[in-house]
N, C-alpha and C positions, 0 to 999 in steps of 0.2 A: 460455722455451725456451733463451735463449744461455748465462742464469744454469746451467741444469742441466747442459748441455754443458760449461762450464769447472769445474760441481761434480765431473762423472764424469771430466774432464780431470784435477783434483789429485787425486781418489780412485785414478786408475791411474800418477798418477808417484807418488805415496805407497804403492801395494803393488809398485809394482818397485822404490823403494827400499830397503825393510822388506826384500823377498826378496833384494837384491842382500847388504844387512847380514847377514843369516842365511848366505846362502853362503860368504863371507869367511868369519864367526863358525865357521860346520862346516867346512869346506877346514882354514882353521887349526888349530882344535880334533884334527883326526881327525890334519894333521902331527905336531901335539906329542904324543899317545898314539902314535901309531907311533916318533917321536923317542928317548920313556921306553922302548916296548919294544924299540927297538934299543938304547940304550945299557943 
């Protein structure tokens, strides 16, 4: 039971990871396309 707990423990810091890297990745991404269409 405590093994499952700390397996579902690194399964939810590993997808708020993932998700926090995506956000960065799009946030940025979506800066530099607006960046090219202003300049």
């Amino acid at each position: 039971m405590i093994s499952h707990l700390f397996y579902s423990l690194y399964l939810f810091k590993a997808g708020l990871l993932f998700g926090l890297i995506f956000f960065l990745v799009f946030s940025l991404s979506k800066d530099w396309s607006f960046f090219c269409l202003k300049s």
